[in-house]
LOGU-729618 format. One record per atom (N, C-alpha, C, O, CB): x, y, z. Coordinates in steps of 0.2 Angstrom, whole numbers, plus 5000, padded with zeros to 4 digits. Glycine has a CB too. Layout:
N
XYZ ...
end
This chain:
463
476353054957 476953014959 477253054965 477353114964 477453004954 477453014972 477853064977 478653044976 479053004978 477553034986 478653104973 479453084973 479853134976 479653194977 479753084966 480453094978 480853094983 481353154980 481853154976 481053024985 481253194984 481853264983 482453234983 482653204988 481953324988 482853244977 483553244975 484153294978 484453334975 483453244968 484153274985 484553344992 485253264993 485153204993 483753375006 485953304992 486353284995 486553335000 486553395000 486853264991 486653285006 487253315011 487853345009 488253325006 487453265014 487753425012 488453445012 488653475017 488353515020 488653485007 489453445017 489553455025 490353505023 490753505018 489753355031 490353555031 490753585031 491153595038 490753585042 490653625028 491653625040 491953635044 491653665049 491553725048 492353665041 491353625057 491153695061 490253655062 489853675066 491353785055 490353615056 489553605056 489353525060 489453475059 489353585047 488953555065 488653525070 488053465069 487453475072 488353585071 488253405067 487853365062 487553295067 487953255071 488453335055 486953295066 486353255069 486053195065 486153175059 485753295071 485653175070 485353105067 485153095058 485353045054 484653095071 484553165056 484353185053 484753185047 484453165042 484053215055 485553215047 485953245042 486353145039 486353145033 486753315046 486353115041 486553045040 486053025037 486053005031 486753005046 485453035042 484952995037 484753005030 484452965026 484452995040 484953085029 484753125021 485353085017 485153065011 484953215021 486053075019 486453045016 486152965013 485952935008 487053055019 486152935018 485752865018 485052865011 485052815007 485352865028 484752915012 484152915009 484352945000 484052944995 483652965015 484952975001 485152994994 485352954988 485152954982 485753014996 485852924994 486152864991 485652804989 485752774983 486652844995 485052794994 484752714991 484352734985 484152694980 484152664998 484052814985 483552834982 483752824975 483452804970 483252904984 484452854974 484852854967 484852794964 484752774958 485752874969 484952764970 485152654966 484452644965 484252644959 485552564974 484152634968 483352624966 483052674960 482452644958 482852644972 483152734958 483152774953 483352734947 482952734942 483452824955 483952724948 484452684944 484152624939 484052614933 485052664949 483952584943 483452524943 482952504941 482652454939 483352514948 482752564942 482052594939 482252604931 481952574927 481652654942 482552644930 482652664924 482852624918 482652614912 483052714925 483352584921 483652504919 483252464917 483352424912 483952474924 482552454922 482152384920 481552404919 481152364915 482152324925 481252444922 480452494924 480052414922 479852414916 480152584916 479952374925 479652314927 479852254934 480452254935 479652294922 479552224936 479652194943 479752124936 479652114930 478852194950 480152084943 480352024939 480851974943 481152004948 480652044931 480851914940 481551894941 482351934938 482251984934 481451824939 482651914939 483551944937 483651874936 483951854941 484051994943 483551844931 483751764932 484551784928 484651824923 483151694927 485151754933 485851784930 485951714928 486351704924 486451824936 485651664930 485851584932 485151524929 484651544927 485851574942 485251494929 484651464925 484251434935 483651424935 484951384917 484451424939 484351424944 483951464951 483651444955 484851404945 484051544949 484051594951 482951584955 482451594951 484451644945 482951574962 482351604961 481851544957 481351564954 482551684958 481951484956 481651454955 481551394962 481751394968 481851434950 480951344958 480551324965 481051234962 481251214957 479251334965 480951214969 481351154970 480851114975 480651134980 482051154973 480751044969 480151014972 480750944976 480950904972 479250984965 480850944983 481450884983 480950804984 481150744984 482050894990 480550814986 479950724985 479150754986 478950784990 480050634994 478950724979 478250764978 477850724983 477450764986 477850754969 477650674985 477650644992 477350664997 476850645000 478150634994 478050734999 478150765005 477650835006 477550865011 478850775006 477450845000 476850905000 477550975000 477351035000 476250905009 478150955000 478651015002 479051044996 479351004993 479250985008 479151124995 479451154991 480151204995 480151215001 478951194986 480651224989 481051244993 481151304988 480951284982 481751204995 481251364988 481451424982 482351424984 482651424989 480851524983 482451424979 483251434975 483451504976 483051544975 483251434965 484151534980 484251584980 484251624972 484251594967 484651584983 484451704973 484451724968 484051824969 484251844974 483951674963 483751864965 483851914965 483051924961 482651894957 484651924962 482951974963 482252004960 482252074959 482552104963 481551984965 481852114955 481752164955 480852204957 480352184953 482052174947 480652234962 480052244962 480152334960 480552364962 479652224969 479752344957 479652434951 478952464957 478452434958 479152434939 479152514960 478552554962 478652624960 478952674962 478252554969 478152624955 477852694951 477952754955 478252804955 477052694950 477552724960 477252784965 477952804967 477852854971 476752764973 478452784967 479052794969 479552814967 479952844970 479252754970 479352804958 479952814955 480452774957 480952794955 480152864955 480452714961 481052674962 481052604960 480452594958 481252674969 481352544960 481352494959 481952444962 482452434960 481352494954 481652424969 481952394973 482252334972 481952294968 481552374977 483052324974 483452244972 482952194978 482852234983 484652234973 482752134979 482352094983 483052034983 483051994978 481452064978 483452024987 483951984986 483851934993 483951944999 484652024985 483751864988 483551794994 484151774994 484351754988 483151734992 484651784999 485551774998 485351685000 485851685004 486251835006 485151645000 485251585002 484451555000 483951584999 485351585010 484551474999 484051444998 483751425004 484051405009 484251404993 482651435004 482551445008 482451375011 482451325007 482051485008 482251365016 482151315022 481451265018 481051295015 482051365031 481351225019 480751175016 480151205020 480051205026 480751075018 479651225013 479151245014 478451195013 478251175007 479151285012 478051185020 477851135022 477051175018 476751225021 478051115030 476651135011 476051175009 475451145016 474951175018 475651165000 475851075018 475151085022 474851115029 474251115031 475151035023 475551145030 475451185037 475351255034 475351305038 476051185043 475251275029 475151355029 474551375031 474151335033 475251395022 474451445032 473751455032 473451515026 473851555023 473751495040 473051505025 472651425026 473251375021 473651395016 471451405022 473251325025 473451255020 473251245015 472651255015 473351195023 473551215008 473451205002 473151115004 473351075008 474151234996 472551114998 472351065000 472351004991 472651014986 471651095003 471950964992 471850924985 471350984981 470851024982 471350834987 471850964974 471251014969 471651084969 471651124964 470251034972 472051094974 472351174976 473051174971 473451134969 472551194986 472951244970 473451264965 473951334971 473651364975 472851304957 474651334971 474751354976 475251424971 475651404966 475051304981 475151494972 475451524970 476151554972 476051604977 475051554969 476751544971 477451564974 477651624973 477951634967 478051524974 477451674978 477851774975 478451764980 478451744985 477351864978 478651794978 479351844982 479251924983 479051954978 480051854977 479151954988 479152014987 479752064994 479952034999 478152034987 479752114992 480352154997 479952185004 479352205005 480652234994 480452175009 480152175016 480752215018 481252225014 479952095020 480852245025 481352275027 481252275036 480652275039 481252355023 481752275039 481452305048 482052335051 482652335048 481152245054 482052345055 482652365057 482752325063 482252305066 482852445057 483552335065 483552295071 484252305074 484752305070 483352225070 484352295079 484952335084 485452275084 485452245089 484752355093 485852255077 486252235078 486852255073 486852235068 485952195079 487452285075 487752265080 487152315085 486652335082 488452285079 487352315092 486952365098 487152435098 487652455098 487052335107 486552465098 486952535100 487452555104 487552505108 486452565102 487852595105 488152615110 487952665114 487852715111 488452625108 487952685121 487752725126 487152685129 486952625128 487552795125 486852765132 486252755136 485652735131 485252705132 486152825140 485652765124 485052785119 485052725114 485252715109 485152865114 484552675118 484552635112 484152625104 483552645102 484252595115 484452595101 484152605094 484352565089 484752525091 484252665092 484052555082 484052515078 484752545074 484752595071 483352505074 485152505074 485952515071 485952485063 486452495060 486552475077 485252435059 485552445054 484552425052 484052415055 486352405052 484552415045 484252405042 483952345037 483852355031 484452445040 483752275039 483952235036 483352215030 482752205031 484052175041 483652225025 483052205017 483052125016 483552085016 483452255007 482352125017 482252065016 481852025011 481352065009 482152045020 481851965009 481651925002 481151895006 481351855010 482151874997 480351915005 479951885007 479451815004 478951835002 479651935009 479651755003 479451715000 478751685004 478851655009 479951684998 478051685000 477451675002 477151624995 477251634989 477251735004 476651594998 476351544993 475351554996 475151555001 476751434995 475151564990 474451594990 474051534990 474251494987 474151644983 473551534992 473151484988 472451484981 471851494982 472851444993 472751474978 472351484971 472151544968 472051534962 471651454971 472151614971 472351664970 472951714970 473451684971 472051684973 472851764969 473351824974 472851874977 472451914975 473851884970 473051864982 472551914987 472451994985 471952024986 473051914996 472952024983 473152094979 473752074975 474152034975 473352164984 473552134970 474552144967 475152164972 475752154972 474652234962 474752184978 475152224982 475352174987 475152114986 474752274985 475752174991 475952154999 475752195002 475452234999 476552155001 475652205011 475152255015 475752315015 475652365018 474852215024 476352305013 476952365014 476852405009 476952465009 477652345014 476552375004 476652404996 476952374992 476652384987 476952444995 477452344992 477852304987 477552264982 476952274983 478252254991 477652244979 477252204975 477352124974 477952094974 477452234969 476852104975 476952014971 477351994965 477052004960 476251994969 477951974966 478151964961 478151864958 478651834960 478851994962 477851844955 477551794955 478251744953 478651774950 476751794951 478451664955 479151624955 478751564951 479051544946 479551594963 478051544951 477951484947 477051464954 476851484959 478851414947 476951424948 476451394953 476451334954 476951304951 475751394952 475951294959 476151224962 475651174962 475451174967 476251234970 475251124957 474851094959 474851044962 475251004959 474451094956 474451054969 474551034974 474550944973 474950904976 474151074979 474050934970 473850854968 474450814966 474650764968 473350844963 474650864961 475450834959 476150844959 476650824956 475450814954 476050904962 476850934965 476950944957 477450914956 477450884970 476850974954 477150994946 477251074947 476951114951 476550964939 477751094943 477951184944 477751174938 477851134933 478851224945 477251244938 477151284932 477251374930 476851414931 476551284932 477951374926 478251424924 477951474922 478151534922 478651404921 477251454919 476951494914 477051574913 477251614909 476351484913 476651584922 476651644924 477151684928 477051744930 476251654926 477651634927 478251674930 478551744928 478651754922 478751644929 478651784933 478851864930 479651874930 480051884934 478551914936 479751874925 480551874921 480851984920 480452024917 480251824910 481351994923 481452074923 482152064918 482652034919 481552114931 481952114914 482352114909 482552194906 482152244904 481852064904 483052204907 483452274906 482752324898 482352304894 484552254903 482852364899 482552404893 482852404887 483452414886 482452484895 482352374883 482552374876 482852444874 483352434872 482052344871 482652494874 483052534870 483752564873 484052614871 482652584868 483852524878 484552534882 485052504878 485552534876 484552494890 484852434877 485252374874 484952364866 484852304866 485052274880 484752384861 484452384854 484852374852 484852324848 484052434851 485452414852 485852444847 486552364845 486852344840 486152544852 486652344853 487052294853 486652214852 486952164855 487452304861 485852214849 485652144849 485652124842 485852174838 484852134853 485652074841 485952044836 485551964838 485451944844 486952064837 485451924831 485351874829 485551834824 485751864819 485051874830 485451774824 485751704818 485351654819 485051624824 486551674820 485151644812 484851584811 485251504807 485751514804 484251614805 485051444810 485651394807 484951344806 484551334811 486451374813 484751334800 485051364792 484851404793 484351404796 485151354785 485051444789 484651524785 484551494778 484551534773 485351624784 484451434777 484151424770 483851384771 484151334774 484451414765 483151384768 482551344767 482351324761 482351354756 482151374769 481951264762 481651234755 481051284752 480751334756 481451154755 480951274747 480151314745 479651284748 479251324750 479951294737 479651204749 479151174751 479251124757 479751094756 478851134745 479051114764 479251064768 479151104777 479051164779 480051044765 479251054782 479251084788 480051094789 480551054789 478851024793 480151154790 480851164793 480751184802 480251184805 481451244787 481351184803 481651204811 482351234811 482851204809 481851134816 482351284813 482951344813 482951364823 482551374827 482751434806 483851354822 483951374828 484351444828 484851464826 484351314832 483851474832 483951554833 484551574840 484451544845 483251604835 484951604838 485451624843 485251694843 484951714838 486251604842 485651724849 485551774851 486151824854 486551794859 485051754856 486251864853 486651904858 486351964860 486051984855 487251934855 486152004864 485952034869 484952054868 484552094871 486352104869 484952004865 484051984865 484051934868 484451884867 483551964857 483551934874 483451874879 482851834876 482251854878 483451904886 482951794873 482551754870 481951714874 481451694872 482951724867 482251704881 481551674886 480851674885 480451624884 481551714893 480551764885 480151774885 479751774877 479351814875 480251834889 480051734874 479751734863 479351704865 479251664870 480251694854 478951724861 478251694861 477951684853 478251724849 477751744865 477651664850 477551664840 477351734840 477551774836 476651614834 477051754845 476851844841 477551894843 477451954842 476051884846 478151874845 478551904845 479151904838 479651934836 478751884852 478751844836 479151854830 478751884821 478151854819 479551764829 479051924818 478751944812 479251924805 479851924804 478652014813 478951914802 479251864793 478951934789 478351944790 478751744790 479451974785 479152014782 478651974776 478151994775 479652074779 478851944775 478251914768 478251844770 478751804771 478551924758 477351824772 477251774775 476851724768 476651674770 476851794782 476851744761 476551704756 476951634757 477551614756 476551744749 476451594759 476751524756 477151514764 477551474764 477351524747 476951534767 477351504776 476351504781 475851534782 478251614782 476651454783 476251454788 476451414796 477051414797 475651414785 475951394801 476051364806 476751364811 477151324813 475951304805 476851474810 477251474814 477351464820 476851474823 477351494813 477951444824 477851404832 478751414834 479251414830 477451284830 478651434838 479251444843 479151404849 478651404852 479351514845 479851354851 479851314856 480651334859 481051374857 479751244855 480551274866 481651284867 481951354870 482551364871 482051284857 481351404871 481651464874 482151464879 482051434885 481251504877 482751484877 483251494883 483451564882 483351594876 483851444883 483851604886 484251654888 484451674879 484251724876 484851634894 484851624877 485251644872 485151614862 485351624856 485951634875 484451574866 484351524859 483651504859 483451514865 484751454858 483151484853 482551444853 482651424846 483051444842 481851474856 482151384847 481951364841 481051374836 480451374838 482151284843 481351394831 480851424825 480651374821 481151334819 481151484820 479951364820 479751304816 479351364813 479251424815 479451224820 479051334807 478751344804 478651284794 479051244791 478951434805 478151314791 477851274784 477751294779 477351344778 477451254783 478251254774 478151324768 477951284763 478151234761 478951384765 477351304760 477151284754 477251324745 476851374745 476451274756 477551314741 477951324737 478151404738 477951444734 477651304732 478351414741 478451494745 479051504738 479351464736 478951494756 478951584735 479451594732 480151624733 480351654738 479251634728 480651594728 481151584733 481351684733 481051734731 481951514729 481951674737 482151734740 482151744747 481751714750 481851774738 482451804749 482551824754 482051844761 481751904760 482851854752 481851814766 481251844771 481651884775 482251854776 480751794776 481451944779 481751964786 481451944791 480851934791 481852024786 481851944798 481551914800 481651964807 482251984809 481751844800 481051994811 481152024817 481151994824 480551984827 480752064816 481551984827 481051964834 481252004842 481652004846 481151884835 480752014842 480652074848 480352044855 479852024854 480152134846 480752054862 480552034866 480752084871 481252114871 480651984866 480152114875 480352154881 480452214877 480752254879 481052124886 480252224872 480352314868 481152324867 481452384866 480052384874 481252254866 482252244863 481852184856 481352144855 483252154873 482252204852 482152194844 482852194840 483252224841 481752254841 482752144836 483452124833 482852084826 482252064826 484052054840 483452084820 483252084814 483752034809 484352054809 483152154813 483651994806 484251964802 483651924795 483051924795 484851904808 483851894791 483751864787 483751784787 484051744790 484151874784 483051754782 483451684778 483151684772 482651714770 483251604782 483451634768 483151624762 482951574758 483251534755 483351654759 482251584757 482051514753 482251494746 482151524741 481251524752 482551454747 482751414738 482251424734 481651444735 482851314738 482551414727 481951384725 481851334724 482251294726 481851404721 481251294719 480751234723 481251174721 481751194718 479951214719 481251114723 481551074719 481551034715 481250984714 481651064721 482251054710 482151014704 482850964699 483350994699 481651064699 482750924697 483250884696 483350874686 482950844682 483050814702 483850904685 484050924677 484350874675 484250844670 484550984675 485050854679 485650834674 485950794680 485950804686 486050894669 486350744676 486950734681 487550714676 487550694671 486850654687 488150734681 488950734677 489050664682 488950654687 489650824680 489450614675 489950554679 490350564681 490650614678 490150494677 490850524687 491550544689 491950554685 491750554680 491750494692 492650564686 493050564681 493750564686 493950614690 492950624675 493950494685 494450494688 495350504685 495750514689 494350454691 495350494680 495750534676 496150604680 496650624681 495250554670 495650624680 495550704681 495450734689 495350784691 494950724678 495650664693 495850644701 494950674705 494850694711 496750714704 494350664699 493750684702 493450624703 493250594698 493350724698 493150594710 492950534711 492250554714 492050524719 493450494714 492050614712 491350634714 490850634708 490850674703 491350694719 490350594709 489650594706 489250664708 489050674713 489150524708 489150694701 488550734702 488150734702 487950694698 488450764700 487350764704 486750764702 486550864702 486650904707 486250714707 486350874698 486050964696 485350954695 484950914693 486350994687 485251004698 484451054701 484551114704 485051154704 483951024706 483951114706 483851184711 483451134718 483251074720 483251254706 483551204721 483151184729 483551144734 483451134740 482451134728 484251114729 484451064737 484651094744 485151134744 485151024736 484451074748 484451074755 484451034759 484050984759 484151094756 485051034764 485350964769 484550974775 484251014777 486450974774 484550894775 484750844774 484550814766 484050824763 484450804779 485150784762 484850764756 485050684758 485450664762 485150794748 484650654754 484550594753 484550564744 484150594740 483850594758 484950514741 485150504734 484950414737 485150384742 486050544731 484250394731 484250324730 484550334722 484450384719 483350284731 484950274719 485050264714 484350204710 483950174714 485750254714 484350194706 483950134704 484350074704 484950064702 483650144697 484050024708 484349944707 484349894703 483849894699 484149904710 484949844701 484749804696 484149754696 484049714691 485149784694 483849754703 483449694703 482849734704 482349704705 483649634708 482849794703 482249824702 482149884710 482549884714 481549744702 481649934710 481649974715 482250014715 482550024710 481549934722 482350044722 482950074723 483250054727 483050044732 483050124723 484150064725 484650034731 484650074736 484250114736 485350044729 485250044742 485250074747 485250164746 485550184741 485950044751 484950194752 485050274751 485850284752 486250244754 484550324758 485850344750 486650394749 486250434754 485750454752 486950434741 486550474760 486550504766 487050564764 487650544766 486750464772 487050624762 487450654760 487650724765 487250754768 487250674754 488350734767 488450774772 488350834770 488350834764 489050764774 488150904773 488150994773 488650984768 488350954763 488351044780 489150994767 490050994762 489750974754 489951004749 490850914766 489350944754 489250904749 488550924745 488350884741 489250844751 488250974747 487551004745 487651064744 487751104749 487050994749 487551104738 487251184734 486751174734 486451124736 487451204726 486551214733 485851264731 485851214722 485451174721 485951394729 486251224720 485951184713 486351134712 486351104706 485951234706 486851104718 486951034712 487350994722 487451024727 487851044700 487350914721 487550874726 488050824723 488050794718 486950844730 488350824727 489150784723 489150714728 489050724734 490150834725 489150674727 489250574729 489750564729 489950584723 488950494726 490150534733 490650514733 490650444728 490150414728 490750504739 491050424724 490850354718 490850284725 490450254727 491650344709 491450294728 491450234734 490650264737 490750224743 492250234742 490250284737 489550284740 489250244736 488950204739 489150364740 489150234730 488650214726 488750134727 489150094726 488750244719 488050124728 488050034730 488149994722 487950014716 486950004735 488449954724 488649894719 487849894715 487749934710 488949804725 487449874717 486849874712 486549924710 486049924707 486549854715 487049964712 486650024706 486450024699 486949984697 487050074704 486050034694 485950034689 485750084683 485450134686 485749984689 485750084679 485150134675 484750144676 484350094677 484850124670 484450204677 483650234680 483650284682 484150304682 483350204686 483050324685 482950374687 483150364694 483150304697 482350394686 483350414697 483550444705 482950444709 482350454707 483950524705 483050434716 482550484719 482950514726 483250484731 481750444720 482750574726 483050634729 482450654734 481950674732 483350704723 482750644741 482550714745 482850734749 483250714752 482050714748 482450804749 483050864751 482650924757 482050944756 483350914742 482850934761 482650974766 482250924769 482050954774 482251044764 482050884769 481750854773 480850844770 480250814773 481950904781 481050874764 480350864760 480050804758 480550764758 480450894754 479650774756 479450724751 479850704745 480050744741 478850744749 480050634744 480650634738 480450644731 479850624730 480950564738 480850674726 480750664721 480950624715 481650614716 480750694721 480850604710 481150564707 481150594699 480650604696 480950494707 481750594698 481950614692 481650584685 481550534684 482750594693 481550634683 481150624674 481550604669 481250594663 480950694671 482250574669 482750564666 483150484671 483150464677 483150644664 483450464667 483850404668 484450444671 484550504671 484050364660 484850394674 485450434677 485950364679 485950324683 485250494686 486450374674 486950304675 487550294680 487950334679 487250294669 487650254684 488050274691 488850254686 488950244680 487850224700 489250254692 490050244684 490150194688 489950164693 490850314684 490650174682 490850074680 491150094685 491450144688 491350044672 491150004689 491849964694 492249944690 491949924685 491749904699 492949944690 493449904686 493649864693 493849894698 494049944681 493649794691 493949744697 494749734696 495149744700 493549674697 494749694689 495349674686 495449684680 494949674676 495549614686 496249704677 496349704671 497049684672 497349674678 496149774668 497349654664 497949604666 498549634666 498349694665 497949534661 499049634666 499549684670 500149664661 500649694660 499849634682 499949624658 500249624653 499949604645 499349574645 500549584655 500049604641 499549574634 500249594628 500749634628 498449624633 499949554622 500349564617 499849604613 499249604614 500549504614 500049654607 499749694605 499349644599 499649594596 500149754603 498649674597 498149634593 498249584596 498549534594 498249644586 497949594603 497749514607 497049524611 496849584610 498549484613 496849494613 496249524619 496549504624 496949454626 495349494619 496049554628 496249544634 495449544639 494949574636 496849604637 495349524645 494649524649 494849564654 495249554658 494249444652 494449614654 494249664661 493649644663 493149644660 494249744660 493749634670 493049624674 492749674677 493049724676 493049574680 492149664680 491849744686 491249714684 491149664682 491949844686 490849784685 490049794685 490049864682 490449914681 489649784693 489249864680 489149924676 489349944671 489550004670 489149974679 489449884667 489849904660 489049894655 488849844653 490649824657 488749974654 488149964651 488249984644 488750004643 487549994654 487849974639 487849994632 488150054629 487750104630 487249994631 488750064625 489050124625 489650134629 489950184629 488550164626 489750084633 490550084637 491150084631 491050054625 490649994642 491650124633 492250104630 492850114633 492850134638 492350134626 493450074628 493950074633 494450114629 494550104623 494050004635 494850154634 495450164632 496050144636 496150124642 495450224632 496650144630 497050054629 497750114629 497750164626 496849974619 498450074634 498950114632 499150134625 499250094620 499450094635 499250214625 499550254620 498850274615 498850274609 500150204617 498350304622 497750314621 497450294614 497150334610 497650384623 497450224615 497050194609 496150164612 495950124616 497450124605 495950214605 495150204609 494850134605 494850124599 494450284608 494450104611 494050054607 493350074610 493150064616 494249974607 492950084606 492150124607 491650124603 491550094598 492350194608 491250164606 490750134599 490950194593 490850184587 489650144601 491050244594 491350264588 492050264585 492350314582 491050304589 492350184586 493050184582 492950184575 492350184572 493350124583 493550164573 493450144566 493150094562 492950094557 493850144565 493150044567 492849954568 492449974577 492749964582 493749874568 491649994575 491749994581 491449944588 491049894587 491450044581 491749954591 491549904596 491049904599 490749954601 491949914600 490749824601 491249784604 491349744593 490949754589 490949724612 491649714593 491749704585 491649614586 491949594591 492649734581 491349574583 491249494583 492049474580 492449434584 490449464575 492149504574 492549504571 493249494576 493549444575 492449574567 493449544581 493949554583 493849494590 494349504593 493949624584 493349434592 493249434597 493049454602 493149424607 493549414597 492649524601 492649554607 491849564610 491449554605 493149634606 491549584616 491049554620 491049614624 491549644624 491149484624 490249634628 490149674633 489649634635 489149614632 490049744631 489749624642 489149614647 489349684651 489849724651 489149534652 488749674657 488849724662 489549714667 489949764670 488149734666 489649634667 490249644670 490749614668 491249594672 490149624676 490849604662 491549564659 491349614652 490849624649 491649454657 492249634652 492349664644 492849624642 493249614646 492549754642 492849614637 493349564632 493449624626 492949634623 493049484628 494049664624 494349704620 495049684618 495549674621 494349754622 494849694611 495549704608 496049754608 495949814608 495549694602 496849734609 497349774612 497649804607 498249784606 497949754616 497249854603 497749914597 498249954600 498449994596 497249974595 498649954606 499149974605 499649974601 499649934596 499149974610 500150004603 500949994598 501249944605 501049944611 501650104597 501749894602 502049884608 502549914612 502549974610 502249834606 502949904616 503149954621 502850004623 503050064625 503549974618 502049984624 501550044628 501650024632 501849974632 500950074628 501350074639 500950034646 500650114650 500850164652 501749984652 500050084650 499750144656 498950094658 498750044655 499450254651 498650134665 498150114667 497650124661 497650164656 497850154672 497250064661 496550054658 496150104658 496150134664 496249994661 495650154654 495050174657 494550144654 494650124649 494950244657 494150134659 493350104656 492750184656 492650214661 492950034664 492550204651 492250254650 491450234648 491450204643 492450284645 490750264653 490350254650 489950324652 490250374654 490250184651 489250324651 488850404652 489250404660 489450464661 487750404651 489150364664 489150354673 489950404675 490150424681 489250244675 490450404668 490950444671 491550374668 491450314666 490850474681 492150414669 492950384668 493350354674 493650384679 493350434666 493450294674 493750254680 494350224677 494450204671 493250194683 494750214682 495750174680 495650124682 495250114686 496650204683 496150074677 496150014681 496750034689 497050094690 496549934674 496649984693 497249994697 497849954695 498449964697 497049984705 497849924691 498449894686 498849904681 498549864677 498349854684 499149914678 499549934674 499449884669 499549824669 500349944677 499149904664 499349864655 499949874653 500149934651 498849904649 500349814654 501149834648 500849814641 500349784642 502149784649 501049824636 500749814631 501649784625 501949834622 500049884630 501849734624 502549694622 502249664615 502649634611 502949634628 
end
């Protein structure tokens, strides 16, 4: 490597200073920043600060004409130890493929580098008799190859720093091989950091987690940049969506055991690490009915494995299953999902459920699951040992009622209900019950059945 002696100028009183002593300063100073630069990125690339930076702009595929995007490049030469900034301060003028030389043709694939150029030139003009170059201008040389690269190199040395390719037949940009410069991972390790949303997964199903990022630049992920410490039961892992600070993780788990995976992902030799964790499989036990008594107007269902999106069919009375229940994030555990009772469709009935969850294949429940009674009307007065008719739906086998001054009529009264004897009747949507209260009672009606406890919205006086 020819490297460049590290001599500052020192100047003193009396000292007699020429062309040569400026230029050592000059040469100090750029060698340090390019040092610097090197050490920072030790690779050529874009510096995309912008999502715009140094990309290709096709304005009418038509015209055969591209324009490159200002912006900022890094080229690394070894031999140097330095690593030049390449800064295109302006976007360039329309570049015409059919006049290059040679011209890109049909079938031609056109390759766009940037690389660093420099000359010097007298402006401002010297002063005196001794003319000369008064400054130094660095410049962003943008060139388009055809179908190759001629070398890595430029004829200065610089390097080809490749922006995208061009095919020519259809003016389409192809990023693929675009060179992306990205600071040294073990510069920035320490501050990278990531998040998965969700960090919880089913046992079984195709999921999609969106990865965020703080100082991992996620652009350059690729599947082999990501590692899953225990990959039993995951397959067809796939990363899309790269951006600066996010992509997206797909992957397939087939009854994967639940628990915790780590998850690494490393780009550019910057590595960041966090977690998700797989439920376990899914399965459906039990369900609690509402109880509104108790100011709870949510239906339960208990298992394991739930994971949003869930989806709840109840069974219909006319057979199949009712409209789906759509359940929000708020409303889903790991082991149990709560319904709102205003969710549950009027035709709900006795039956098994069917549940799906994570986005899995549905299941249906091995047990019956009864949704809770509607109470429509109940009569706002009655005499005691009289009947009275409450209306609704889902009044099934085993309903009972409690009557002001919590008198139960049920199946397990004393006379139990519904009783011939007493006049009294159950369909699913008319109950006819006798009023054991004392007179001078009054409170809401409950209708009680497996489905949970509901009020009338009417007041029973009971005279």
């Amino acid at each position: 490597m020819a490297e460049i002696p590290i001599q500052r100028v020192n100047f003193f009183d009396g000292q007699f200073l020429k062309q040569g002593e400026f230029n050592d300063l000059s040469t100090y100073m750029v060698h340090l920043r390019r040092r610097l630069l090197f050490v920072l990125f030790n690779q050529s690339g874009v510096v995309q600060a912008s999502p715009q930076d140094l990309t290709i702009e096709v304005p009418n595929p038509a015209q055969k004409v591209i324009r490159v995007k200002a912006g900022m490049a890094i080229g690394m030469r070894p031999d140097l130890a330095e690593a030049k900034e390449i800064i295109l301060g302006q976007d360039t003028l329309p570049i015409d493929l059919t006049t290059l030389q040679p011209p890109l043709q049909a079938n031609d694939i056109g390759i766009v580098t940037v690389n660093y150029d420099e000359e010097g030139v007298a402006v401002p003009p010297s002063e005196g008799d001794v003319p000369g170059n008064t400054r130094i201008n660095e410049k962003a040389i943008i060139a388009v190859h055809r179908n190759s690269l001629p070398s890595p190199n430029a004829q200065n040395g610089e390097p080809f720093i490749q922006l995208g390719n061009i095919n020519f037949n259809t003016m389409s940009v192809d990023t693929t091989q675009r060179q992306r410069a990205f600071l040294q991972g073990s510069l920035i390790a320490a501050t990278s950091q990531i998040s998965l949303s969700p960090n919880t997964v089913p046992a079984t199903g195709n999921v999609s987690i969106t990865v965020t990022s703080s100082g991992l630049n996620l652009s350059g992920a690729t599947v082999g940049s990501v590692v899953i410490s225990d990959m039993a039961g995951i397959t067809n892992v796939a990363v899309s969506n790269q951006q600066p600070t996010s992509m997206t993780l797909r992957f397939t788990l087939t009854n994967a055991a639940a628990g915790a995976r780590n998850v690494t992902i490393s780009v550019n030799n910057v590595s960041a690490s966090t977690s998700f964790t797989v439920l376990a499989g899914l399965t459906l036990t039990s369900f609690a009915g509402v109880n509104e008594p108790a100011n709870d107007l949510l239906f339960k269902i208990n298992g394991t494995g739930f994971a949003p999106p869930v989806i709840v069919e109840f069974s219909a009375s006319g057979g199949g299953f009712a409209a789906a229940i759509a359940l929000p994030p708020p409303n889903v555990a790991a082991t149990q999902v709560t319904i709102p009772s205003a969710s549950i469709p009027p035709d709900a009935t006795v039956g098994p459920v069917r549940v799906q969850s994570g986005g899995n294949p549905p299941m249906i429940s091995g047990f019956n699951v009864t949704p809770p009674p509607i109470v429509t009307n109940v009569p706002s007065a009655a005499q005691t040992q009289t009947n009275i008719t409450i209306t609704g739906s889902r009044f099934f086998t085993g309903t009972a009622v409690i009557l002001p001054g919590n008198q139960s009529r049920g199946p397990n009264s004393a006379t139990p209900f519904p009783a011939a004897t007493f006049g009294e009747s159950l369909t699913q949507t008319q109950i006819v019950v006798r009023v054991t209260s004392n007179s001078n009672t009054a409170a809401r009606v409950q209708v009680v059945t497996e489905g949970g406890t509901v009020l009338s919205a009417t007041v029973l006086a009971v005279n």
